[in-house]
Residue, then its C-alpha position, 0 to 999 in steps of 0.5 A: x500500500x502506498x504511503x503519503x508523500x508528506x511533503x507533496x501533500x502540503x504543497x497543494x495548501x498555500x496556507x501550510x507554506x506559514x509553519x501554522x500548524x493547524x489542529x482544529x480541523x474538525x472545524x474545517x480544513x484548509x483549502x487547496x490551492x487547486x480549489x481557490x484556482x476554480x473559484x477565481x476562474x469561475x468569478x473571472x470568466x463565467x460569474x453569470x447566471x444559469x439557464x440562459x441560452x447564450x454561451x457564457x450561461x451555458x459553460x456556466x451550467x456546465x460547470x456547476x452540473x460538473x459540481x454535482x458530479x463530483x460531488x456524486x463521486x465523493x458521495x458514490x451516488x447513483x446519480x449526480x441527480x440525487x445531490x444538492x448544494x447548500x451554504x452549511x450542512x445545517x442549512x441543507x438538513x433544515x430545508x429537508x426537515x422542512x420538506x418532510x412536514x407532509x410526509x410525517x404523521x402524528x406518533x411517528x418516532x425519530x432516532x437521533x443522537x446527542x451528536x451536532x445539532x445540526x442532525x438534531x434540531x431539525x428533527x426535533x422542530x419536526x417533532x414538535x411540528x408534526x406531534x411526532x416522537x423523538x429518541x435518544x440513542x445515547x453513547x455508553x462508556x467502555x472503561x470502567x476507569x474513565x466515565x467519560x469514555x463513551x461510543x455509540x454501540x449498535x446494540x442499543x440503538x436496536x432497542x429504540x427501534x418501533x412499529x412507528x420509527x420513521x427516521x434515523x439520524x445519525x452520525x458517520x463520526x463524531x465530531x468530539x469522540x473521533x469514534x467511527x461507528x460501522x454504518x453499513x451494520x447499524x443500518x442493516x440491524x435498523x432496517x432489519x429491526x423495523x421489519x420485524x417491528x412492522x414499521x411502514x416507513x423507516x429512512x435513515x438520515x447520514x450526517x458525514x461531516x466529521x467521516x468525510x475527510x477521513x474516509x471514503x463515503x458510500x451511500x449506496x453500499x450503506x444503504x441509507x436514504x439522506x447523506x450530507x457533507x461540507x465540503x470545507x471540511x474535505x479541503x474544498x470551499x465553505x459550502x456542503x453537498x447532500x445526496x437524497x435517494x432518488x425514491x426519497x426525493x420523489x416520495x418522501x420530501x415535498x417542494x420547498x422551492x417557488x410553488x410554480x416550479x415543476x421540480x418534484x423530482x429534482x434535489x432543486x426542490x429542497x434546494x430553494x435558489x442558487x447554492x452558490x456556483x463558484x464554491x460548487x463548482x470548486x468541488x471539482x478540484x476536490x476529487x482529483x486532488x484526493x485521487x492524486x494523493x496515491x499511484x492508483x489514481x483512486x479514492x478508496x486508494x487513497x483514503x487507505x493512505x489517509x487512514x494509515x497516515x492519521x493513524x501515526x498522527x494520532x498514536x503520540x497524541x493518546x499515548x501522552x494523555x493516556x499515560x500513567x502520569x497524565x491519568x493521575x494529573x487528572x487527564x481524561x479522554x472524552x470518547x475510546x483510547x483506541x489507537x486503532x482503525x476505529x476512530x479518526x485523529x479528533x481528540x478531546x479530553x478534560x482535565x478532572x479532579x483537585x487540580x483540575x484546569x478548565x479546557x479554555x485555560x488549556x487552549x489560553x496557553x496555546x494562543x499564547x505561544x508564538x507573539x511576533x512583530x513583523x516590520x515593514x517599511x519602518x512600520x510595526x505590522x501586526x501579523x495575526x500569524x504569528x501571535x501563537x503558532x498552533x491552532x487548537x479549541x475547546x468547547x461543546x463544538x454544537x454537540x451541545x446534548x452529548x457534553x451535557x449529557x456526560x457524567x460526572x457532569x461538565x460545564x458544557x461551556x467550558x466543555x472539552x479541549x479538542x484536538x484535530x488532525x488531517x492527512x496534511x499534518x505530521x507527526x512533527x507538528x504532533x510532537x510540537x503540540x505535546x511539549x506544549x501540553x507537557x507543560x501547561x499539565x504539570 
């Protein structure tokens, strides 16, 4: 199996070239300098609207259909059809809740997590529309020694599952414990479970914000019916993309767009207005970078390479704040310990006990490394560059239910320090961020 070439890597981020190191990608990832070259081509040379007849609307459609196409790639969709584009993730999963309003009955259960709200409030405003029922399929702990060690195991999602459920949200990845959970078997069980129990119509809605930059998507292998991703956390630009299964778009959602538009079967009916066409379009620099990245010029290629890089990336990391003296300082890890294929390199911990420190002291220290001036043309300029030199947070990272719902309890304000990498980091930039964290715990 290929490995990456690191060094190749970071030259398609012009951001990467400042010594940055950057560890909050799960908020979003820097972006390629291939993905800014589509943006500006499109703004320079086809910034008109789409549906005209002359040729400059025409190359314009063009490139924003090639938006849904890769996007469809990314996704393994059936069809570039089955994809829309919206401004966030969350933008797009409010519209389809919307658009589900006639296809809910009084009674009807949906299953969701105490993952992002993004998957949650939509679904709970729903609920409270429609007088449906909402489930929490809750993570558990796997360590006796760390009440905080919780996932999300298949088995008690099953229990949840009635004559009435109508819809499952759930998450690839979450975006606080970094634990994977095995989709293609939790929606085989669901959807087996649902027929024993006599449901008439269960779908399942994949948020696969947090999963997307680690791994390869596959809608049609999992099965599920909703699928979103934002693309500025898979090195693209600000926007996300979803994909709803052709039966879903057809039978499931009703038309939020203008009511004299025939657009019934066509993602454009939970897609009211333009997505945006310079960043949807700029989703096509996406796949062939990522197929660059290994020989085989293929994604499951080279999302193995991802997943095997990441894996050294996260090893030094956990090993640290799980050691013997960072355990009795008080050091927990929010989610599994796992150095292993099960979990992405997000890490979040809190540091507990009589000598407890608040995760927004820990990252204080952080934003306090670095503090350089640079002078230009006998001017003191202020570079925000380099007023700390690594990037990391802390806080509930809109996983409001899940920090709340964690005991002993935490200030859900205050809530963890997260640590996050992608493929474009290195195991250097790693060591650099222990030293720093070896000093502000002792």
């Amino acid at each position: 199996m290929a490995a990456l070439d690191i060094n190749k890597v970071r030259a398609c981020f012009p951001s990467l070239g400042s010594g940055y190191i950057y560890a909050d990608n799960a908020g979003g990832s820097q972006t390629t300098q291939a993905v800014i070259d589509q943006i500006v081509d499109y703004l320079s040379n086809t910034n008109v609207q789409l549906g005209a007849d002359y040729s400059v609307s025409l190359l314009s459609s063009e490139r924003v259909d090639e938006g849904s196409v890769a996007a469809a790639q990314l996704l393994n969709a059936a069809s570039p059809n089955e994809i829309a584009f919206g401004p966030s993730s969350t933008m797009i999963i409010e519209n389809i809740a919307r658009a589900f309003d006639n296809d809910t009955q009084p009674g009807d259960e949906f299953i969701i997590t105490g993952e992002h709200e993004a998957n949650n409030g939509p679904w709970k405003r729903l609920a409270a529309r429609c007088n449906a029922v909402i489930k929490y399929w809750q993570p558990t702990p796997v360590s006796a020694e760390n009440p905080y060690s919780v996932t999300y195991k298949v088995e008690d999602l099953l229990p949840l599952v009635s004559s009435r459920t109508r819809l499952a949200a759930i998450s690839a990845c979450s975006n606080i414990l970094g634990s994977l959970i095995p989709v293609e078997e939790a929606v085989k069980a669901l959807r087996q479970r649902a027929k024993e129990q006599g449901a008439r119509k269960v779908e399942v809605f994949l948020d696969c914000v947090a999963y997307a930059p680690h791994r390869k998507m596959d809608v049609q292998k999992w099965d599920v019916d909703y699928c979103v991703f934002s693309l500025y956390k898979v090195y693209g630009a600000h926007n996300a993309a979803a994909y709803v299964r052709s039966a879903a778009l057809q039978t499931s959602l009703t038309s939020i767009a203008h009511d004299f538009l025939k657009v019934d079967n066509e993602p454009y009916k939970f897609q009211p207005g333009g997505p945006g066409y310079e960043l949807v379009y700029a989703a096509t620099a996406v796949v062939p970078y990522l197929k660059s990245l290994t020989p085989e010029d293929d994604l499951t290629a080279s999302f193995n390479a991802i997943a095997n890089h990441e894996q050294e990336l996260l090893a030094p990391l956990l090993l640290f704040l799980t050691g013997a003296k960072q355990v009795d300082r008080g050091v927990r890890i929010v989610g599994t310990s796992d150095i292993n294929l099960s979990r992405v390199p997000t890490v979040s911990f809190v540091v507990i006990g009589q000598n407890a420190i608040k995760s927004k002291d820990i990252v204080g220290a952080f934003d306090k490394k670095g503090g350089v001036s640079l002078t230009s043309n006998d001017l003191v300029v202020f570079d925000f560059m380099h007023v700390a030199q690594i990037g990391i947070r802390y806080g509930h990272f809109y996983a409001y239910s899940l920090i709340d719902n964690l005991r002993p309890k935490l200030d859900v304000d205050d809530g963890v320090v997260r640590i996050s990498f992608v493929h474009y980091n290195t195991v250097e930039e790693v060591e650099k961020i222990v030293d720093v964290l070896r000093e502000v715990l002792a």
